[in-house]
C-alpha positions as CSV (number, residue, x, y, z in Angstrom):
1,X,13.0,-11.4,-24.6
2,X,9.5,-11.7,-23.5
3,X,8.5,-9.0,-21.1
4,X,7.5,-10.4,-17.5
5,X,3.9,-10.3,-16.3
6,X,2.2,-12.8,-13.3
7,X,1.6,-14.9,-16.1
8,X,5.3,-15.0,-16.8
9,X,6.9,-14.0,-13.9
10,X,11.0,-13.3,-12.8
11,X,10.8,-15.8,-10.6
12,X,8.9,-18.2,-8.6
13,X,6.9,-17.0,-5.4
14,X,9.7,-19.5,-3.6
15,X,12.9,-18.1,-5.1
16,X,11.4,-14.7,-4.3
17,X,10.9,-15.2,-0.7
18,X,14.3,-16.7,-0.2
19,X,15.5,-13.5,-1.7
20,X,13.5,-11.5,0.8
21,X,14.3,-13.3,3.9
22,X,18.3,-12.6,2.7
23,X,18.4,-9.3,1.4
24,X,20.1,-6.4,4.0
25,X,17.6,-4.6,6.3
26,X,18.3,-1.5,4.3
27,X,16.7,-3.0,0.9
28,X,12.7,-3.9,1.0
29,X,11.5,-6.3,-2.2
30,X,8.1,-6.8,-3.4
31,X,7.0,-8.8,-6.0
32,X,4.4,-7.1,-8.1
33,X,3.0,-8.2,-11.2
34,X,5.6,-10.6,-11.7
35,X,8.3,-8.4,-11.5
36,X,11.0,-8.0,-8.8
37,X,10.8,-4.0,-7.6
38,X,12.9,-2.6,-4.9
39,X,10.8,-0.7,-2.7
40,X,12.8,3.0,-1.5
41,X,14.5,3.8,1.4
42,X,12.0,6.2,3.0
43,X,12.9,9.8,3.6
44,X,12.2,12.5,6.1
45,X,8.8,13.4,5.0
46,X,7.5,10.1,3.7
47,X,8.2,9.3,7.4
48,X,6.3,12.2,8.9
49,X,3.6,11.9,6.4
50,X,3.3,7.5,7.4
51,X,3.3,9.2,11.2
52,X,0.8,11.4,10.4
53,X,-1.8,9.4,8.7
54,X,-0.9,6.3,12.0
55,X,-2.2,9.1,14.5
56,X,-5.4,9.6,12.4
57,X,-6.1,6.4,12.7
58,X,-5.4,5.4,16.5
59,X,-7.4,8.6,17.0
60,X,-10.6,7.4,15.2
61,X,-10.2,4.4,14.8
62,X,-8.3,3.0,17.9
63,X,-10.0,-0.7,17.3
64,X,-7.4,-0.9,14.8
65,X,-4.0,-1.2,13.9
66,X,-2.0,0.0,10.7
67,X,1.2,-1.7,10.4
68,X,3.9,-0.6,8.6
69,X,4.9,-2.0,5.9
70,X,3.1,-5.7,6.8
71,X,3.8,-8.3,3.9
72,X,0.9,-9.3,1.9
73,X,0.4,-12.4,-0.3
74,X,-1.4,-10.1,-3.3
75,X,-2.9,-10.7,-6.7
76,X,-4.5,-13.6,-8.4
77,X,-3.5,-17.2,-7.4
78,X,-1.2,-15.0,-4.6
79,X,2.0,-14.7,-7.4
80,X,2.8,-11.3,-5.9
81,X,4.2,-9.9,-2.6
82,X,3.8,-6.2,-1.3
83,X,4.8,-4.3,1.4
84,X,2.2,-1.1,1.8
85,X,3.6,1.4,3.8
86,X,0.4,0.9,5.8
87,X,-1.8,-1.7,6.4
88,X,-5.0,-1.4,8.3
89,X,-6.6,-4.2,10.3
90,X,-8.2,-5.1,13.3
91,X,-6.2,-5.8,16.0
92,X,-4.2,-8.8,16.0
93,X,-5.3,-9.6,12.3
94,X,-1.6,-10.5,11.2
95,X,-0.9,-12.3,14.7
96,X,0.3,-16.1,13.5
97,X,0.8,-15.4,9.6
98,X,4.0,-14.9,8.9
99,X,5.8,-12.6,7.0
100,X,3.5,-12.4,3.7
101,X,0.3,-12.8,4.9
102,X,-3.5,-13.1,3.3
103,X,-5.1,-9.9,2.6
104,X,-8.4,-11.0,3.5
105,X,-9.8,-9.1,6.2
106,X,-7.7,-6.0,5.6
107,X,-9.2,-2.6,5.5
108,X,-7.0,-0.6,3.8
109,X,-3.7,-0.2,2.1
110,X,-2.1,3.4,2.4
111,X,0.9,3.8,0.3
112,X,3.1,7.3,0.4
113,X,4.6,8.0,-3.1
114,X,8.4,8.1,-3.2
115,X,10.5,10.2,-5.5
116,X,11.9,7.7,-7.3
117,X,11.6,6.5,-11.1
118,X,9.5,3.4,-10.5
119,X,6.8,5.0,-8.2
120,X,4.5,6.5,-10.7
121,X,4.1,2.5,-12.1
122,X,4.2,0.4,-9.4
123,X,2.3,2.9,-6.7
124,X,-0.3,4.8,-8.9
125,X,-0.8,1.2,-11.2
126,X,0.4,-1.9,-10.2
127,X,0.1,-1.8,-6.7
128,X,-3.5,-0.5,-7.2
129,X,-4.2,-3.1,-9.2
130,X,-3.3,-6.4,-7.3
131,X,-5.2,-4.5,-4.3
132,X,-8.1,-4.7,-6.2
133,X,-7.8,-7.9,-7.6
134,X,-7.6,-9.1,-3.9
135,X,-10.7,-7.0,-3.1
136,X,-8.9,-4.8,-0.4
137,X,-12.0,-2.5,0.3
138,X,-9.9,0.8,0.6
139,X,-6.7,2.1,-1.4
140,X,-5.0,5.7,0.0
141,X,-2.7,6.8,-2.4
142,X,-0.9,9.8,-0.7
143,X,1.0,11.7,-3.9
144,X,3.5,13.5,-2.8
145,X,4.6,14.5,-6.8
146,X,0.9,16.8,-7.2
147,X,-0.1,16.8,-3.3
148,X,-2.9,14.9,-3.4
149,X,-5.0,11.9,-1.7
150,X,-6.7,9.7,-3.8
151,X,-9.0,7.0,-2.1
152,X,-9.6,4.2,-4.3
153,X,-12.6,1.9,-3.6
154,X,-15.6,-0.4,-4.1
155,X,-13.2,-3.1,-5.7
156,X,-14.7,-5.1,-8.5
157,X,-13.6,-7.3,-10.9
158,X,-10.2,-6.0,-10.3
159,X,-10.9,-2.1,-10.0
160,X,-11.9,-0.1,-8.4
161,X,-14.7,1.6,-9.0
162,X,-14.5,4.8,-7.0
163,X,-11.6,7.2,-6.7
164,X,-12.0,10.8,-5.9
165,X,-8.5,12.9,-5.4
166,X,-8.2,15.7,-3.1
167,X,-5.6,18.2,-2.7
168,X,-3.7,18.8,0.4
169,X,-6.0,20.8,3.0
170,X,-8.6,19.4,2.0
171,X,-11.5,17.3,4.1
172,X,-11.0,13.1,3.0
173,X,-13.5,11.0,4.5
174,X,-12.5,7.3,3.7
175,X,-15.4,5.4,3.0
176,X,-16.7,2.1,5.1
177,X,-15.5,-0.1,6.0
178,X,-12.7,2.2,7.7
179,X,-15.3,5.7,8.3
180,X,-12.3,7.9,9.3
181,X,-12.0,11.7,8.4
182,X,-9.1,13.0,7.6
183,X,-7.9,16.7,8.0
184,X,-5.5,17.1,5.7
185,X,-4.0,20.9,6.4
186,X,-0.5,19.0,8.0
187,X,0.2,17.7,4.7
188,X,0.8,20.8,3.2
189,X,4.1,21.2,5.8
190,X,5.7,18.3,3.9
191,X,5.0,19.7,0.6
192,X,8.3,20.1,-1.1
């Protein structure tokens, strides 16, 4: 059998959505790299940590909004569909553009790890991957498995180019076009 890639994908972008739009509120899809991928339920602290990081950002930044888990059309020619567990933009970005929307003009995509088989690939790879593609500017990957932050950015030709990792406590300043400092001490709480 040949393995699925966006070249070769599971299914169409179509037969995809139709799966989305009838699958029970309790199960999220995405459609990354081709491949089907059932996002996690979120638990406890993946929710505290999503809270945490959405005050950060009203605070500093309160000429945007980061929407959970907003639907994006991402990776080359638009084959794939993700839902970050954050998605900063300015306010009223996403207003008329339905459920999978263009990334262009986002600011960021934070995603919190989950402890689940999959996450390593599809967080720490794939998802980084069709974020760059699409040029996203910033990519927070909050790890929950080694307690990090790692802020991907400068996307070009598909990578990024930067991507420093900091431990929980430590001092993260995201980099323009978002120019928000985070204090990262609260994390530690969640560290499990």
């Amino acid at each position: 059998m040949t393995p699925s890639t966006a070249e070769r994908p599971e299914m169409s972008v179509e037969d995809f959505e139709e799966l989305a739009r009838k699958a029970p509120e309790t199960v999220t899809l995405e459609l990354i790299n081709g491949k089907l991928r059932v996002k996690p339920v979120p638990d406890g602290d993946h929710g505290a940590i999503f809270m945490w990081l959405l005050r950060q950002c009203m605070q500093h930044r309160p000429d945007l909004d980061l929407h959970p888990e907003q639907g994006l059309a991402i990776n080359t020619y638009r084959k794939g569909r993700a839902r970050p567990d954050g998605v900063l933009a300015p306010i009223g970005h996403f207003a008329g553009q339905g459920e999978w929307a263009d990334p262009k003009g986002v600011l960021m995509v934070a995603e919190v790890t989950s402890h689940d088989y999959d996450t390593g690939h599809r967080d720490r790879v794939e998802k980084r991957d069709g974020y760059a593609i699409d040029g996203i500017p910033v990519y927070l990957l909050i790890d929950r498995d080694d307690c990090t932050l790692t802020v991907f950015s400068e996307p070009d030709d598909g990578t990024y180019k930067q991507h420093p990792s900091y431990p929980y406590g430590a001092t993260v300043t995201l980099p323009g076009p978002v120019g928000i400092t985070l204090e990262t001490e609260k994390l530690k709480d969640f560290a499990h």
